[in-house]
N, C-alpha and C positions, 0 to 999 in steps of 0.2 A: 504493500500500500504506500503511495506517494502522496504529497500535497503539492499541489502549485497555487502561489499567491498572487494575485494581481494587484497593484496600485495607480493609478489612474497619480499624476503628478501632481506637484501640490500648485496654489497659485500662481500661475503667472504675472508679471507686469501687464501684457498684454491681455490676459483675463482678466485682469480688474480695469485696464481702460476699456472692453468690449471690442477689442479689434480680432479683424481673422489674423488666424498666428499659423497654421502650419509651417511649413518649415522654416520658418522666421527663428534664430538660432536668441530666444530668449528665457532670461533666466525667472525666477520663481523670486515671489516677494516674500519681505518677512512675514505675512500669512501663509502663507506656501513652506515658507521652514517651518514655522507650529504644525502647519497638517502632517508635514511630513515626521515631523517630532510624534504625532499621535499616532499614526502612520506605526511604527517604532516600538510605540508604546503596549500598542494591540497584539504587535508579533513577537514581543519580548520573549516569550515563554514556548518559542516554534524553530524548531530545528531547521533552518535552512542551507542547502550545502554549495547552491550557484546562483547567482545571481543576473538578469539580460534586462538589458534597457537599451533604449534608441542612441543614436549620434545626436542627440541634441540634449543643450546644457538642463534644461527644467527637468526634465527625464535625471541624468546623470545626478543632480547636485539633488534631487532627494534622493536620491537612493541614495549618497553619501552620507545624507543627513539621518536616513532610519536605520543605516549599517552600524552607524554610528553610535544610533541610538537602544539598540541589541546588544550592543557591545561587541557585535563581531564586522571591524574595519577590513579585516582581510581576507573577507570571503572570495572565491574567486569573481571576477564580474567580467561579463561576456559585452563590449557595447558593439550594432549593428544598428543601418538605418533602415531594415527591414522594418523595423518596430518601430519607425519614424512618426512621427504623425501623419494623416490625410494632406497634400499638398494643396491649400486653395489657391494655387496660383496667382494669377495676377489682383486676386483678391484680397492677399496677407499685406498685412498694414493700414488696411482701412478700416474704418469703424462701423462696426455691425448695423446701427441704426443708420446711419450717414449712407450705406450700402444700399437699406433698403429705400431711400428718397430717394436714389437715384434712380435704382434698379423696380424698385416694386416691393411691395413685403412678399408677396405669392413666391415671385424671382426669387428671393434670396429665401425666402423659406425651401425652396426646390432644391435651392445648391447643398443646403445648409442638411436637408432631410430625407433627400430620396437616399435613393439605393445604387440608382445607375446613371446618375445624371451627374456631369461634371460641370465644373467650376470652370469660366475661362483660363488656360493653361494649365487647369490643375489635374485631381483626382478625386473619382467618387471613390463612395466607399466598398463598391464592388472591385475596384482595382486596388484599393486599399487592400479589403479580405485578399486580395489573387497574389499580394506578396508578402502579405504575415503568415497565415496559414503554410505554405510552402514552407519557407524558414522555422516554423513551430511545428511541422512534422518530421524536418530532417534534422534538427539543433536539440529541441527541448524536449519532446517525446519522449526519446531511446535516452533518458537521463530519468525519466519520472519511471518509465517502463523498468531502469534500473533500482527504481526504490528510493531514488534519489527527491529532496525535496528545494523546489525551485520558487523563487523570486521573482517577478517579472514589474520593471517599473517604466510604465508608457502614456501613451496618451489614450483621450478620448477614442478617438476612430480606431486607432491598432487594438484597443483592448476589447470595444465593439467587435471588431472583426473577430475575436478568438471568445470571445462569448458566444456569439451567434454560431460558432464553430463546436465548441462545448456541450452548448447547450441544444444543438440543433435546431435554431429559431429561425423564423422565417425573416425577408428583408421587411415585410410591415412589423414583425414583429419586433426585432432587433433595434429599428428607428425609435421604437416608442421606448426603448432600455437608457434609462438617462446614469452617470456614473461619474458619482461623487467624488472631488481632489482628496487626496488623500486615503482613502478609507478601503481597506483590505479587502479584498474578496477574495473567497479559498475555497479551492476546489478537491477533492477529496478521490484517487484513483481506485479502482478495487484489481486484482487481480487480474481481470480480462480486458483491464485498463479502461473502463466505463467510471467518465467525471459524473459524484456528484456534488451539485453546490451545498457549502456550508451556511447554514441561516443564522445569524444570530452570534 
């Protein structure tokens, strides 16, 4: 039996001004270090033996901040930008409401919540899923398969994609899945490697 932990990263800068951030390479505010301090807090008492997170700094610097807060600093840690965020392309930098006077609320609710619809330049979340999943069958898997218990600290849309993957949800279903900064979710492996979610 393995566990895998997910943690969605703690605040951004750019989430607290509303702007689209994908791969906008920004750090997490002193709110963002408390989550991730709590973050920490919660998995104090949980065996984890590797740790993966994205090539971007908000990803990276909490997981610095809850390895830290475990007390175990040198766990191995895998970083990859498979597990990057959703790219909104020529969208990142602008302000979410400002987006929608331009564009439409409809517009940017589409970019913001379909499944297969892309952002200009960017990626939906169906191309998102099409390069985490890959990376999280051939990297993390045959690690949990070994008994091993794993770490994972990312974003919104990459950790969507491996929920929906988990959990076997549908794309209307997986949209309506909203996911908290900070806050652990843990999935629990049984022998014939069937995830289930920990509640509570």
């Amino acid at each position: 039996m393995a566990k895998l932990f997910l943690v969605r990263h703690g605040q951004s800068l750019w989430n607290l001004e509303n702007r689209f951030t994908g791969w906008h390479d920004i750090d997490i505010t002193e709110l963002g270090i408390e989550e991730a301090k709590r973050a920490g807090m919660i998995l104090k008492d949980e065996k984890i033996d590797i740790a993966f997170t994205s090539a971007l700094i908000r990803a990276q610097h909490t997981l610095t901040v809850i390895l830290s807060e475990i007390g175990k600093p040198d766990i191995p840690v895998i970083i990859d930008k498979a597990l990057n965020e959703r790219s909104y392309g020529s969208l990142e930098g602008l302000n979410k409401a400002e987006t929608a006077q331009k564009y439409g609320d409809e517009q940017v609710h589409i970019w913001r919540r379909s499944y297969d619809v892309i952002p200009p330049g960017g990626e939906s979340l169906k191309d998102t899923y099409n390069r985490v999943i890959p990376y999280f069958e051939n990297k993390v898997a045959p690690l949990l398969k070994k008994g091993e218990n794993i770490l994972i600290v990312a974003h919104g849309n990459s950790l969507r994609s491996l929920i929906m993957y988990l959990e076997h949800l549908s794309p209307e279903e997986i949209l309506e899945r909203e996911i908290a900064t900070g806050v652990p979710i843990t999935y629990i492996f049984d022998e014939s490697f069937h995830a289930s979610r920990k509640v509570g």
